[in-house]
Structures are given as C-alpha cells and as structure tokens.
C-alpha positions in Angstrom: -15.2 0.0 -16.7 -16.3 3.1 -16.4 -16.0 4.4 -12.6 -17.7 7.6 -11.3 -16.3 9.2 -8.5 -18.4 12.0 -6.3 -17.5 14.1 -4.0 -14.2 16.4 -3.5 -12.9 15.1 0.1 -10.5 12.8 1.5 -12.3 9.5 0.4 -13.3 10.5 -3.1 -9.8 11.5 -4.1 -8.1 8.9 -1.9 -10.3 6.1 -4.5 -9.9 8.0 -7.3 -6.0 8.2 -6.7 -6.0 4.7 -5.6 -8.0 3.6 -8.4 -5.6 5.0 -11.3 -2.8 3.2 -9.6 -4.5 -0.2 -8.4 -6.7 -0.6 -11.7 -4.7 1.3 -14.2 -6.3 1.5 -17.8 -9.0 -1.3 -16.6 -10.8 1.6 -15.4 -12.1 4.8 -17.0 -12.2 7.2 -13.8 -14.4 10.8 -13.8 -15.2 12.7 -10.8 -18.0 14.7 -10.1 -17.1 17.2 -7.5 -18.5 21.2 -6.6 -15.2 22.5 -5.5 -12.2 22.9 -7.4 -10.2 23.2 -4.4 -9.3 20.5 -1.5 -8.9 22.1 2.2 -6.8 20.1 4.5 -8.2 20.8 7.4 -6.7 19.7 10.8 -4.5 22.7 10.8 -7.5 24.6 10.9 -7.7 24.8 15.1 -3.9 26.4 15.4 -5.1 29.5 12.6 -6.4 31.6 16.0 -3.3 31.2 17.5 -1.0 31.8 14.8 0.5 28.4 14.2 -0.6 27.2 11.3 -3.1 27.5 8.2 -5.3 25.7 6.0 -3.7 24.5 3.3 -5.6 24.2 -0.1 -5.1 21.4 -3.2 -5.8 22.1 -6.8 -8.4 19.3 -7.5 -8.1 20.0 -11.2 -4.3 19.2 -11.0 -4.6 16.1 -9.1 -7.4 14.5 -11.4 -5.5 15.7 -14.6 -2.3 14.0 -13.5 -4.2 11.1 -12.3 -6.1 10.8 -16.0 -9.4 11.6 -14.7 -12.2 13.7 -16.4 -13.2 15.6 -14.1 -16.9 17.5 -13.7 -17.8 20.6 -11.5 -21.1 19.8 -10.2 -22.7 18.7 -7.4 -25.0 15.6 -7.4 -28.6 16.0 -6.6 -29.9 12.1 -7.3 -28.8 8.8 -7.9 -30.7 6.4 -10.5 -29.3 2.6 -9.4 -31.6 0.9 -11.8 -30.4 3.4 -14.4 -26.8 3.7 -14.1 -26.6 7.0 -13.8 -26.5 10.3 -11.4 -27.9 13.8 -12.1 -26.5 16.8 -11.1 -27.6 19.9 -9.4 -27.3 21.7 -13.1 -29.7 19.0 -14.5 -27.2 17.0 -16.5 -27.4 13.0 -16.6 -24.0 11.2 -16.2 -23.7 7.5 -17.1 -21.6 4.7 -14.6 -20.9 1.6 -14.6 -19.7 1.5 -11.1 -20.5 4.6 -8.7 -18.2 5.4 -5.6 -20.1 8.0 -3.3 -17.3 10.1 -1.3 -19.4 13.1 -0.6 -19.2 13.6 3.2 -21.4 14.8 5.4 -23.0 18.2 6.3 -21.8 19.8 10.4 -25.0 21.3 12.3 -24.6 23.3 15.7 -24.5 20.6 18.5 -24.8 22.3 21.8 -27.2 25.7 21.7 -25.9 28.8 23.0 -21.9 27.7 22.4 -19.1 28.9 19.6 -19.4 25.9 17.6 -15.9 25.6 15.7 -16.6 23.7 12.1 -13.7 24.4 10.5 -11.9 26.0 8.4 -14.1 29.7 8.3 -15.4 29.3 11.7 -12.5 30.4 14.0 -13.2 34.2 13.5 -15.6 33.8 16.6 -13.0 31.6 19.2 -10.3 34.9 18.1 -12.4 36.9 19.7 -12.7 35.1 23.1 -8.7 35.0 22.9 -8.7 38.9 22.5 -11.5 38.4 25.5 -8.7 36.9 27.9 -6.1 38.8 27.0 -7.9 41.8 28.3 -9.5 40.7 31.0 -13.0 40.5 29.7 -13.2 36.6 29.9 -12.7 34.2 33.0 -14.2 31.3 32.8 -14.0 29.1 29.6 -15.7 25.6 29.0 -14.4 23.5 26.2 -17.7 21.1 25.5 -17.5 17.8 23.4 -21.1 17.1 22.7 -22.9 14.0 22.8 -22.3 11.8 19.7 -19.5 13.5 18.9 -17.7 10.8 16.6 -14.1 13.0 16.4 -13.5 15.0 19.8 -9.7 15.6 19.2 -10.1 19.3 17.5 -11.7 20.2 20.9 -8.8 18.6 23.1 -6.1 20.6 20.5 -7.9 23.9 20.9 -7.8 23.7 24.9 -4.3 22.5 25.4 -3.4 25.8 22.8 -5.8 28.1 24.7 -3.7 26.7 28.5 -0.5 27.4 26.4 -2.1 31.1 25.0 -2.9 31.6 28.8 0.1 30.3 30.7 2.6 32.4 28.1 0.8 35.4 28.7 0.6 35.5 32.3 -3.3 35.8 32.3 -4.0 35.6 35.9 -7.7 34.1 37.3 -8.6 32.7 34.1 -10.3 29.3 34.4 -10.1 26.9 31.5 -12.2 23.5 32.0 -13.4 20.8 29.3 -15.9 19.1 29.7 -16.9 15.4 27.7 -19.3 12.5 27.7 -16.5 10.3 27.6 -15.2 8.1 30.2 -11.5 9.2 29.9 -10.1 11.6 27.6 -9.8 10.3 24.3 -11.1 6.9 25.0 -11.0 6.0 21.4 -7.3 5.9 21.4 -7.0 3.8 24.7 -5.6 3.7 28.4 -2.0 5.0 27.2 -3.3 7.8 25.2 -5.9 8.7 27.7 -3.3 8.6 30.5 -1.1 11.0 28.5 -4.0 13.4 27.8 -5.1 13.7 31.1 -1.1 14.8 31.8 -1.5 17.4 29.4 -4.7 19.1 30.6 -3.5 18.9 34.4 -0.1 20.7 33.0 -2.1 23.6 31.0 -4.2 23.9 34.5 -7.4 22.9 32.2 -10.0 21.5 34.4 -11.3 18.2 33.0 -15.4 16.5 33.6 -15.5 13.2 32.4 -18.6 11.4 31.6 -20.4 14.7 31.7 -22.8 15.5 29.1 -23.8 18.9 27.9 -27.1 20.0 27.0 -26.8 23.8 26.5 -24.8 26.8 27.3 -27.3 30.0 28.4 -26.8 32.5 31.3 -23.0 32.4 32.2 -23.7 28.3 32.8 -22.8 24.8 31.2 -26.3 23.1 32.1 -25.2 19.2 31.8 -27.6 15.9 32.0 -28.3 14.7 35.5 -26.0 16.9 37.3 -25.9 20.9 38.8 -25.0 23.2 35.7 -21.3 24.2 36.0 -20.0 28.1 35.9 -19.2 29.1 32.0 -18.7 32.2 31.0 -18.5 31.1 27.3 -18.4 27.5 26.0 -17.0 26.1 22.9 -18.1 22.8 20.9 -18.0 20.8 18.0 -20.8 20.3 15.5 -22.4 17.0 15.2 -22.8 15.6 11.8 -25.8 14.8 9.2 -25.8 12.4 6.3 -26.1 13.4 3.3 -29.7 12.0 2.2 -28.8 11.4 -0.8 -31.7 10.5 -3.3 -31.7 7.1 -4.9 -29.4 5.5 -2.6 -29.9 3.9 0.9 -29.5 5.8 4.1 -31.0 5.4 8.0 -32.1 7.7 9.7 -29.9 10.5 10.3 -28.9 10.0 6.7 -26.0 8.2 6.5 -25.1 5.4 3.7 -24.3 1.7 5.1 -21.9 0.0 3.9 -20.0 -3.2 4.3 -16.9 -4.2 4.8 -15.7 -3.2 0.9 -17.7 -0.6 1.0 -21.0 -2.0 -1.0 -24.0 0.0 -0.3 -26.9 -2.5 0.5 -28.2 -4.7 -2.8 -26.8 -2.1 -4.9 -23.9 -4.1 -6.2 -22.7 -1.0 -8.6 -22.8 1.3 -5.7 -19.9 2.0 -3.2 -19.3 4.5 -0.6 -16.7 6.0 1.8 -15.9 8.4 4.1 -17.9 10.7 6.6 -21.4 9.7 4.7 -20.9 6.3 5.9 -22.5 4.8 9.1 -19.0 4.2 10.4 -19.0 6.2 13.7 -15.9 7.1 13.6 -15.8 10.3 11.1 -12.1 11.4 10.6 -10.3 11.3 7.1 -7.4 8.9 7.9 -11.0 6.3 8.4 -12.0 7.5 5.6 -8.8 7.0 3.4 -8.7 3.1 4.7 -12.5 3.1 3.9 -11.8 4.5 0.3 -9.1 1.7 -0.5 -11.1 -1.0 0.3 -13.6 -0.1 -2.2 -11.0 1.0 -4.5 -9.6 -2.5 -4.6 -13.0 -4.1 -4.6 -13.7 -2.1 -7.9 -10.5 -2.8 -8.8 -10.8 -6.6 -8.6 -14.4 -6.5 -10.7 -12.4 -4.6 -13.6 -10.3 -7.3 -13.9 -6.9 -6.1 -11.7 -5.1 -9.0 -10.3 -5.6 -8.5 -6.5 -7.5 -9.4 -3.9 -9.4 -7.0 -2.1 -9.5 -6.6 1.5 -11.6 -5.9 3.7 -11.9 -2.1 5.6 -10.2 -3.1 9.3 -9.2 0.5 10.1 -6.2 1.7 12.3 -7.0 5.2 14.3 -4.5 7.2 13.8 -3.9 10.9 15.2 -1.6 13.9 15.2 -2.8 16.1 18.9 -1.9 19.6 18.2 -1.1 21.1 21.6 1.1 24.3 20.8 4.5 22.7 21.6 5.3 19.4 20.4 2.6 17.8 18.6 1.7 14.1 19.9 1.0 10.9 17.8 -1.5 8.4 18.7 -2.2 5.2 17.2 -4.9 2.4 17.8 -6.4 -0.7 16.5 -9.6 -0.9 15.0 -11.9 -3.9 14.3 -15.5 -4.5 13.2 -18.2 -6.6 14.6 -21.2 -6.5 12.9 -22.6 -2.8 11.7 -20.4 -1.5 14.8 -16.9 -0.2 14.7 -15.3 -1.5 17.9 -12.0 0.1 19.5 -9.8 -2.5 20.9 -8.1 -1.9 24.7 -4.6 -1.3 23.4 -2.9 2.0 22.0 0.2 3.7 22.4 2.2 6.9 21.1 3.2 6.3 17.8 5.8 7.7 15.4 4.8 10.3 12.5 3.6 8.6 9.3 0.8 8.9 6.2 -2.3 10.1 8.2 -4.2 11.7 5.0 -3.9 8.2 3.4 -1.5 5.9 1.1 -2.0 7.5 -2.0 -3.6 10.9 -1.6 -0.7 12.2 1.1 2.3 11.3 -1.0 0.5 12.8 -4.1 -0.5 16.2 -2.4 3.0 16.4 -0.7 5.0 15.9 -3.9 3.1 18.6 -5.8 3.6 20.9 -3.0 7.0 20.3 -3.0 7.8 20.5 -6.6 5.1 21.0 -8.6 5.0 18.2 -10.1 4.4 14.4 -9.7 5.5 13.3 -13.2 7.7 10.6 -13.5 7.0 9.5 -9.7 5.4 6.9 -8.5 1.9 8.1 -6.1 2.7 5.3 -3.2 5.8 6.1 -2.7 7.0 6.0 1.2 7.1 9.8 1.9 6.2 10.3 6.0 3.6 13.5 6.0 3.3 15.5 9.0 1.1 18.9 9.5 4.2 21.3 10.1 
C-alpha cells in the first residue's frame, strides 16, 4: 500500500514513524514535506531568558532510517477522486492512502500586543526584558486571547518574567495576566489550576480570570464588558487558521474534520492529524495520539494484525517556570465533534510528551547518532532539559 505522508510536524512524522513500525513492509511510506528540518518548539519561550533553545531534527535522517522516500515540496491541492496530490512545484504524486499532517498557519490575535509565535518571534519580548531592567517598563499584561486552544506558553513566559524580576530586584514593576478562562489552566483541572494560581501569587503576577481581551492601544488592556486595565505593554499568543487545503474538506476557519481514526469525511483514502484538525485542543502531544490512531487504522487496511483504536487523548504538559519545571496530566474524552476535558487532573511524573515513537527516535539520534540496531518504541522518558 502505498502511503503518502504530508507535512514536516509532530503528526506527520509521529505516523510516518509509527507506520514503519506498526505496518512494516505492508506499507510503502513517502513524505512530502517543505522543510528539511524539525523545530521542537516548547523550549522556545525560555530562549529570552537564557534557559534553553530550540532544538532542530534532521528530517532527512529520520525518514532515511525509517525507509521512507522522502520529497521537499509543499502541497498545493489534493485530487481525492484521483489519488493523487500536486505540489507547489507542479509535480503530480500518486497515493493510495493519504495522511495530511500539515498543521496550521498562527495570525496576530490581540491588535496592538507582542504576539510570541514561536520559535523567531522572541526578539521583540527581549526587548521589553531589557525595558525592565532599566526602568523603562512598569506595567506588563500577559493576555491569553479568546479561542486560544494552547494558553500554557503564555503562563511559562510570566512565571519566567516574575522570576527575571524578583532575581533582579526590579522594584515597582507590575506584572499581571490576564485570560478568558475561568481558572488558570482549566484544561488541566482543579489540581493543576490550584497549583497555578500558587505560582502566579508567589512571582507577585496579578491574575484576571474570565477576562477577555480585545486590544491593547494607548498604555491600556481594553477587555469585553469591563473598564480597560493599565498596560504599559501586553503580550499574547496567536490564534490559529486551518490550512484550506484544496480538494479536501474543511469548515470555516479551515480546519479538516476528522473522526475518531482520523478519516476525513466520505474520503475513505484520506486521513489527517494534528493542528489542521478541528480538535480544539492544538498541542503536539494531541497531535501525536491523533497521528497513531490513523497510523493503526492504515495499518489495519494494509493488512497488519491489530486493531486499531480509537483517538481518546490524554493532556499532558511540561510548565516551564524558571526553577523546577511542573508536569500536568489529564484525561481526555470525546462526545460527538467536541473534545471534552474531564474534572480530574493531577501533577504527574516526566514521561514521552512529543509522542511514542517520534520522542524515543529523536532522543536516540541525539544521543548517539544513530538508531540502528534499536528498536523506535523503546521506553526512554524525554524531558525538555
């Protein structure tokens, strides 16, 4: 069966990866992918302060040890009927399964605020740091927009900015953060949110709940159905658009349903994964659990004895807070099209977050170089730091 795989992120490799160790020679795996490089990016909010960096995977290693051809291209339609996708360089690649893995694109949320997007987009928050360290700064609003499906970056960059504070003895400096959410990291639960809120009151980090931003302008946070707030500068996350891919399903903001293997509609040779999903949650250890499903469900048509289950995803997340780093765990189930968080969570050891196959793969090679002669789900525990 021949399988194409697009997209160079967490869910395309995690299925490709998966695939070559599920489906073995059933399948015949290529992936289609613009980038020759993988950025592992949580690490990306401590780069301003020092405490970590981006660290970048070889795709062209990681396909060639997994026995996958491997195409640098992007993907600019998709021809169901046909079997095939063309690229943005006008060639026409044949499938006989297709698993879309190809994310989705981050667009300013909140006008008039730093927006931090990743990796590439901390030059401008470095420069409000040099702003408090010399007195130029005061107040400083940390701002989850509305929608936001991820909110943790946010929470890690103002627990490191009380820390950058509180260390340096900055005096009259005001740091708040500000959220649509009922309690700090609700997705996670009571526990988690409990343990936040700890954390934020310790850094001296002001906290709004269920206050929603509209826009930053004039040295003020102007929020829905409430007096603006006193912000100096404001920082936020980008909210994220789907992919509108053409040829394949998508709703209105452009994002690919999927069921619970990861089908996309009536296209029964069409999967998909990841961030370009209409799962709400976007975040790649989601997206992992999202890319074995389909991975077994491809696996199972190409004849691999297994049966494949069904995507019930675990939240799982590593809070980096510029001392010791806290884990979080919850339980996640679906009802209907809608991903819904269960009450319980609680602090939970360090384990695979970047997913079952693609973390032990990426750590091996890092550590030696080389992954021959080892098996890819092996039980390494993978920890940014």
């Amino acid at each position: 069966m021949r399988v194409t795989i697009v997209g160079g992120g967490v869910a395309a490799l995690e299925a490709m990866l998966a695939l070559h160790h599920i489906a073995q020679d059933r399948v015949d795996v290529e992936l289609v992918t613009p980038t020759p490089e993988f950025e592992y990016r949580p690490l990306s909010v401590a780069e301003p302060f020092g405490l970590g960096k981006v660290r970048k995977f070889d795709i062209v290693r990681l396909a060639r040890r997994s026995g996958t051809r491997l195409h640098l291209a992007g993907v600019a339609s998709v021809h169901p009927g046909e079997h095939r996708v063309e690229t943005w360089d006008g060639r026409s690649l044949s499938y006989d399964v297709l698993m879309l893995g190809i994310g989705a694109t981050p667009v300013p949320a909140l006008p008039g605020a730093v927006t931090i997007k990743g990796p590439g987009y901390t030059g401008r928050f470095r420069t409000l740091l040099r702003e408090l360290e010399h007195h130029k700064l005061r107040r400083l609003t940390f701002a989850v927009p509305a929608g936001g499906s991820w909110p943790l970056p946010l929470y890690e960059l103002a627990l490191m900015t009380g820390k950058h504070v509180r260390d340096r003895g900055l005096r009259k400096v005001e740091i708040s953060l500000v959220t649509p959410e009922a309690a700090p990291l609700e997705l996670f639960g009571p526990p988690a949110s409990e343990a936040v809120s700890a954390l934020l009151s310790e850094r001296g980090i002001t906290l709004h709940t269920q206050t929603t931003p509209i826009e930053a302008a004039d040295g003020e946070l102007r929020i829905v159905n409430g007096d603006p707030l006193l912000a100096e500068a404001v920082v936020s996350l980008p909210r994220l658009r789907g992919p509108y891919l053409s040829g394949v399903p998508h709703n209105g903001d452009g994002f690919i349903p999927v069921d619970a293997h990861g089908y996309v509609g009536d296209e029964l040779d069409v999967y998909a994964a990841g961030d370009a999903t209409t799962c709400p949650i976007k975040q790649g250890g989601v997206a992992a659990q999202q890319a074995d499903a389909a991975a077994e469900a491809i696996a199972a048509r190409a004849g691999a004895p297994i049966d494949p289950q069904p995507f019930r995803p675990v939240l799982r997340g590593l809070l980096l807070t510029g001392s010791e780093p806290r884990y979080m765990r919850n339980e996640v189930y679906a009802q209907t099209e809608d991903n819904i968080v269960s009450e319980h969570a609680l602090w939970w050891p360090p384990g695979k977050i970047a997913g079952h196959y693609l973390a032990p793969a990426l750590a091996l090679g890092e550590l030696d170089g080389s992954t021959e002669g080892v098996p890819v789900d092996v039980g390494l525990e993978v920890a940014s730091g």
